[in-house]
N, C-alpha and C positions, 0 to 999 in steps of 0.2 A: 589398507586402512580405509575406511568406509565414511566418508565427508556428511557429516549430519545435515539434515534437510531445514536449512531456515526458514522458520514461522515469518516473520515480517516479510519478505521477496520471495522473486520466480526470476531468474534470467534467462534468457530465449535466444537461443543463436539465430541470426535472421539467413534467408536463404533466397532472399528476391521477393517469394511468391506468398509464403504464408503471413496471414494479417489477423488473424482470432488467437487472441492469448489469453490463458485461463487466470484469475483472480483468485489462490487455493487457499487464502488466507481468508480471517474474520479483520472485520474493519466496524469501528463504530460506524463512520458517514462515507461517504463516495467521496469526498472535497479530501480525505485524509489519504487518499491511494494517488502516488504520481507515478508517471511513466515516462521512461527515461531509456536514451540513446546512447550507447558505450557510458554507463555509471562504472564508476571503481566503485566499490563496496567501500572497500578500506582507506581512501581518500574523501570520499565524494564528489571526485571531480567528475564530470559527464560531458559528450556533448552535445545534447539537443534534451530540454524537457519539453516533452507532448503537453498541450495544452488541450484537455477535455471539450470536444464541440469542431476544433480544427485539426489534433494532431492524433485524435482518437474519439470513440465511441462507445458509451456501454450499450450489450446488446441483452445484459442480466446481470444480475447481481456478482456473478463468479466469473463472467467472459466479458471480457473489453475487444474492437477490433479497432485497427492502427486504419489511419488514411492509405498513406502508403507502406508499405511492406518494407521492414530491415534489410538492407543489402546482405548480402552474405559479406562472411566479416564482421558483420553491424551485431551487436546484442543490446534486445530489447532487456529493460530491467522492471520488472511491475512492485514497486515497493509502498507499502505502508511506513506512514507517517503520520505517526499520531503524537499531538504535541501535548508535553508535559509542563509548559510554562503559565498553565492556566489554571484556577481549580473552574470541573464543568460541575460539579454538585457542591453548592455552598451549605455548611451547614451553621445553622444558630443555636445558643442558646433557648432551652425550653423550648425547641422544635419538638416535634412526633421522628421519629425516626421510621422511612418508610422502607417499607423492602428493596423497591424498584431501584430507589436513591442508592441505599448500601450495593445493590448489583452493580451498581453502575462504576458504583465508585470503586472496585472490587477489580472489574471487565478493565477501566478505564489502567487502570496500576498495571495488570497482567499483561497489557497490549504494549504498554510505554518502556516493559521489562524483558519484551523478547525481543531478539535480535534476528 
């Protein structure tokens, strides 16, 4: 049986040495991607969240590097989180309806719906 490859995360067996992990997923902002130290998927317990500037680095849009390197044992987990508690495109009465806004608002659905 073949484990379907999820859209929001990448988990990463750590091995000492390697510190570049790839970001394969779309993300609306950088602020929505956290990076995390033994995450259970299925709990959400972890324990260590990297904090962007001291616990890691973007070195591109699709590759982050870790300060230091996951022990072996250690899995690094790069997950999107993109939060649905908010609307980001407001829309009014007797507005224009713009394309940009409906993508948005379209992109912003699709992201909050994959797993």
């Amino acid at each position: 049986m073949t484990v379907p490859t999820p859209y929001s995360y990448r988990q990463y067996a750590g091995n000492g040495t390697a510190k570049d992990f790839a970001v394969p997923f779309p993300y609306l902002e950088r602020a929505q991607v956290r990076v995390y130290i033994n995450l259970v998927i299925e709990t959400g317990v972890y324990t260590t969240l990297l904090a962007e500037g001291t616990g890691y680095s973007w070195t591109s849009n699709t590759q982050i590097q870790a300060v230091t390197a996951p022990a072996a044992g250690q899995v690094l987990t790069v997950r999107r989180e993109t939060p649905n508690g908010s609307q980001v495109v407001v829309w009014q009465d007797g507005s224009n309806l713009m394309e940009v806004n409906q993508c948005l608002s379209i992109r912003i659905h699709q992201l909050t719906n994959q797993a």
